[in-house]
N, C-alpha and C positions, 0 to 999 in steps of 0.2 A: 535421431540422437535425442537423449532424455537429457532436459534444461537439469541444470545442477541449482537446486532450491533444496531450502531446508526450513523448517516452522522456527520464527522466531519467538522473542518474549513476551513482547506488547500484544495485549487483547483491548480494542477500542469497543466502548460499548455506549452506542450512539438513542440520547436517551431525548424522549421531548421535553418542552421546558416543563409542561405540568405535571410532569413524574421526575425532575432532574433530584429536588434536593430528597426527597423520600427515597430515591434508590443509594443516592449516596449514605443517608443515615443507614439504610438496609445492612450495604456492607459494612460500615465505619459501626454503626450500633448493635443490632441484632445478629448480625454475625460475629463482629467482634473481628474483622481483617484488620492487618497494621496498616495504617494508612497512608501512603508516601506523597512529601511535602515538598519535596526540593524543588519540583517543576512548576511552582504557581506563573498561570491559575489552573493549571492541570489539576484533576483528583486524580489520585490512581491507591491503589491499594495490592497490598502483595497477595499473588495468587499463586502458591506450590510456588517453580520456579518459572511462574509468569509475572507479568505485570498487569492490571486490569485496571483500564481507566474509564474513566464514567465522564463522557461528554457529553452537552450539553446541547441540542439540535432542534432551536425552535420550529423549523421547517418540517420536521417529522410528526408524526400521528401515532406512532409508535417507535418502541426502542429495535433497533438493529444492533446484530453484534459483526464489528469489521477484526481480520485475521493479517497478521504479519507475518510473511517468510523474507530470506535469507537468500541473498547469489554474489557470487562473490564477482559477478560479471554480469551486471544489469543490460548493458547493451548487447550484450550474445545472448541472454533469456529472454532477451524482450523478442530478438528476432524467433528463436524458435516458438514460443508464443504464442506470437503472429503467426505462425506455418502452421499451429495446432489450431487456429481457428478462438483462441483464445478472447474475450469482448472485452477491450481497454475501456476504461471509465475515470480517465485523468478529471473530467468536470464535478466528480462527487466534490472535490474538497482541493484545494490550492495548494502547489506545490514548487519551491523556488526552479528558475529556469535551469539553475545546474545543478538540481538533485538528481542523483543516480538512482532513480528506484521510481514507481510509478502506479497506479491502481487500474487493477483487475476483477474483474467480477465470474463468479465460476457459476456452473448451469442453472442455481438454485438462485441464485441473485442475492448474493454472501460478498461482500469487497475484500478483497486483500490487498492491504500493501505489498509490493515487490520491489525489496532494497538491498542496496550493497549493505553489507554491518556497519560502516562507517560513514553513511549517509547524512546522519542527523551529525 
């Protein structure tokens, strides 16, 4: 049975602290992206119809880019998943006890979140 997943809008892009504020300016300046405010201390910036946020990861040595999809049934995708051999990675990053959605890592070692739409 193929898990019902679909790419969501949020692209997390996991930046270290000694390149945090230069990538920010990158998008916000040199590119010229609109810059979305309402979530402080979130940055994020509009991308097409994504959203691209630029966090802030002193523990990292370089930027990683993490990927959001979409189930409208978190606990029946997480089992099939798990049957696909799929490698859970809840410890990258803290997530409330009754969030419905949860992180995965795909062959390349890329994070995706996997959440209900109604999650946050």
């Amino acid at each position: 049975m193929k898990a019902d997943i679909k790419g969501g809008i949020d692209i997390a892009l996991k930046v270290p602290s000694h390149q945090y504020q230069q990538t920010i300016e990158f998008y916000r300046d040199t590119l010229g992206l609109e810059e979305i405010t309402d979530k402080p201390p979130a940055v994020g910036f509009a991308f097409g119809p994504n959203r691209l946020w630029i966090d802030e990861a002193p523990a990292l040595s370089q930027a990683e880019i993490w990927l959001e999809l979409f189930t409208p049934n978190f606990a029946h995708t997480e089992k099939e998943l798990e049957e696909k051999g799929v490698i859970r990675c809840n410890v990258v990053e803290p997530l409330p006890e009754s969030f419905k959605g949860g992180w995965i890592m795909s062959p390349c070692n890329i994070v995706h979140m996997v959440r209900e739409e109604g999650a946050w």
